[in-house]
C-alpha positions in Angstrom: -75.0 -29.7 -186.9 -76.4 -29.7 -183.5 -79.8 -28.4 -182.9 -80.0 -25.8 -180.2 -84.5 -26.4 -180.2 -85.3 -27.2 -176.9 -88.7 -29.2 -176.0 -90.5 -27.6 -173.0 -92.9 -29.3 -170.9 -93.6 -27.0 -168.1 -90.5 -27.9 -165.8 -88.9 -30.3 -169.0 -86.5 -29.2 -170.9 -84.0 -30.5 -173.1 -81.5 -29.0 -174.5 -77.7 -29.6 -175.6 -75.2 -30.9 -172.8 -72.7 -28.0 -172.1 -68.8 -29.3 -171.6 -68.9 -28.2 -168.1 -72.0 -31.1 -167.9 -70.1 -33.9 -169.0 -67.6 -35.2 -165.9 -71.9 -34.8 -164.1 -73.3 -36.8 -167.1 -70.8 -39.1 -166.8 -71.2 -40.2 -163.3 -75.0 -40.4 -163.9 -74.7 -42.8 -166.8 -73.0 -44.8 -164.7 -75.7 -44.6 -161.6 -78.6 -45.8 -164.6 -76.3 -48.3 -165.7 -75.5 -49.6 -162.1 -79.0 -50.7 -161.6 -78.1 -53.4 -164.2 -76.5 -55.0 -161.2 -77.1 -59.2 -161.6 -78.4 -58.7 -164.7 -75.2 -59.8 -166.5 -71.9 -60.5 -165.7 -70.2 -58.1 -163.3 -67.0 -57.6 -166.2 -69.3 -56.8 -168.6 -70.9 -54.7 -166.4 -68.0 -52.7 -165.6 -66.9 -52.5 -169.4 -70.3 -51.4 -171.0 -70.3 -48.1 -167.9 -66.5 -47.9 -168.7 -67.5 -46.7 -172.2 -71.4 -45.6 -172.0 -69.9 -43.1 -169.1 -66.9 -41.9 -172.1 -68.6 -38.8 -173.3 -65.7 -37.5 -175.0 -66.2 -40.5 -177.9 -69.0 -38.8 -179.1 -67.3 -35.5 -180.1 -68.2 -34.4 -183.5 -70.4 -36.6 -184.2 -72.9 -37.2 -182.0 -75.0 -34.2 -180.0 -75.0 -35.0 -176.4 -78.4 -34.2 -175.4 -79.8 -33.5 -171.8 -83.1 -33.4 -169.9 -83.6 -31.3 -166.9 -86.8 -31.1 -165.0 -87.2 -28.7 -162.5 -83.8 -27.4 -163.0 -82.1 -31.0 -162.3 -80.6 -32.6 -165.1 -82.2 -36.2 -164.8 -81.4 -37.7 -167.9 -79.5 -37.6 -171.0 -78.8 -39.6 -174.6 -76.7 -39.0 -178.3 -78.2 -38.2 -181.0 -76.2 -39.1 -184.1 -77.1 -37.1 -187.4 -75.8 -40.6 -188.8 -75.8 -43.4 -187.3 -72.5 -44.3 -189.7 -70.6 -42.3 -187.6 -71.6 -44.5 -184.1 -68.9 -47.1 -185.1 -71.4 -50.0 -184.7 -72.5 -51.0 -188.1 -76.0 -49.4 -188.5 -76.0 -47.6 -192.2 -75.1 -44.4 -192.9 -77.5 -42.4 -194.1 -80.0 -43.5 -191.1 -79.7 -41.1 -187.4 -78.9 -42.9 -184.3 -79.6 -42.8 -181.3 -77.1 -44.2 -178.1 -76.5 -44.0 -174.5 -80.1 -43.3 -173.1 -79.6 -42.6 -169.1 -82.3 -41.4 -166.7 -81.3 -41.4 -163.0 -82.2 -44.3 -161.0 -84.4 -41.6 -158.8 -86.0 -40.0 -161.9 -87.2 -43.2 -163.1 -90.9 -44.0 -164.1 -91.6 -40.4 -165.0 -91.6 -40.6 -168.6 -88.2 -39.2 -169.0 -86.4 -41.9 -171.2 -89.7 -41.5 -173.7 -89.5 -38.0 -174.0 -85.4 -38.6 -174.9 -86.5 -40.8 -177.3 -89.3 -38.8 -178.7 -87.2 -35.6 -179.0 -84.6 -37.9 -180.9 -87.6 -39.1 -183.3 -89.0 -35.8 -183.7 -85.4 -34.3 -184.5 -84.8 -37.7 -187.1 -88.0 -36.3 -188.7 -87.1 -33.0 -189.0 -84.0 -33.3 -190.4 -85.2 -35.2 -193.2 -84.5 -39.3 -192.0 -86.6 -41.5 -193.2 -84.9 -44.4 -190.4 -83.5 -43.7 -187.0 -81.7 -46.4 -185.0 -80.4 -47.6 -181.6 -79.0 -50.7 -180.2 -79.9 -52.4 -176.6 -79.6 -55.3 -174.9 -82.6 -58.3 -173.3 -81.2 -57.2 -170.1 -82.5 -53.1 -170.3 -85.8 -54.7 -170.1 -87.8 -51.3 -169.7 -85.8 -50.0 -172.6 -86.7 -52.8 -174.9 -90.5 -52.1 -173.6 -90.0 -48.7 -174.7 -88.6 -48.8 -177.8 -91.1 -51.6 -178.9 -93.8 -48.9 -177.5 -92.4 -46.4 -179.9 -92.9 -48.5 -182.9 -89.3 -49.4 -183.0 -89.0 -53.0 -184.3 -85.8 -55.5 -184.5 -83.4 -55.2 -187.3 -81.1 -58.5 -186.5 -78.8 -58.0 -189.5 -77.3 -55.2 -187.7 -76.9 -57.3 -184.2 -73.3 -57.2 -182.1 -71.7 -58.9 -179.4 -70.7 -56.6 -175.9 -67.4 -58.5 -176.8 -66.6 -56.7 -180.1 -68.0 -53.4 -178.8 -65.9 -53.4 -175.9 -62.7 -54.7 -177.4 -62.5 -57.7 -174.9 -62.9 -61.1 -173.6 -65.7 -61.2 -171.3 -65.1 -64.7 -170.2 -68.0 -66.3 -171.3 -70.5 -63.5 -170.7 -70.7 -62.2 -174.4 -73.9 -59.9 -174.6 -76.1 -59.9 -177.9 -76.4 -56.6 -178.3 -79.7 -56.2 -180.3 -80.6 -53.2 -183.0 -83.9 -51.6 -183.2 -84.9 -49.0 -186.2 -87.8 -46.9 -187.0 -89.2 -46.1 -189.8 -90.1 -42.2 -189.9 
């Protein structure tokens, strides 16, 4: 079901991604991710923006969620009523959350937290009592945040890049760590 409440913070919005949004999205995810650079390997860089930057995946199960600020879409992320449905392994009956982006130029405003929040609040409201996400060492302001939010590590439900992306990445396997939070 996707849930057309939007949270307003005088210029903030967000609100559902419209299908017209999603080639724009797209190209934004893969600006964020970008910025990951020298951080890993450049093949498993290129493979994790191949698929973070495949909207289409999340049809039908996941709500494609954006945040505009003075009109500008700046940032976006999924939020899965289950996070069963995301493919990689957290438990059903938990939501999920994947694929936060804020644009390298809108960064530092507060914009992946109020993704996250509006994911949290919208876990809590439709009755969760666990929301989840996985990240990586490398998204070091995302692990910062996450940890802010009272997320905490669930290691059981840890992945490699390698079995997400569906290929060898030459030695440059990612851990690719899972966070929940208890509602």
């Amino acid at each position: 079901m996707l849930d057309m409440t939007m949270l307003e913070n005088n210029t903030t919005i967000i609100r559902p991604a419209t299908g017209r949004q999603l080639p724009d999205l797209s190209v934004m995810i893969a600006r964020a991710f970008e910025t990951y650079r020298g951080a890993i390997p450049d093949r498993a860089l290129f493979e994790y923006i191949a698929v973070s930057a495949d909207l289409e995946q999340h049809k039908g199960h996941g709500d494609i969620m954006v945040l505009e600020s003075a009109g500008k879409v700046v940032g976006s992320v999924v939020y899965y009523p289950n996070a069963g449905d995301e493919g990689l392994g957290l438990p059903a009956g938990w939501a999920g959350i994947r694929t936060l982006a804020v644009h390298p130029s809108a960064r530092g405003r507060g914009f992946g937290r109020s993704l996250i929040e509006y994911c949290i609040d919208r876990a809590r409201r439709e009755g969760y009592g666990t929301i989840g996400l996985h990240t990586a060492d490398f998204m070091k302001h995302a692990v910062a945040l996450y940890q802010a939010l009272s997320f905490g590590r669930c290691p059981q439900y840890d992945l490699w890049a390698s079995d997400i992306l569906n290929t060898d990445l030459g030695g440059g396997d990612i851990l690719v760590t899972a966070f929940k939070r208890t509602l």
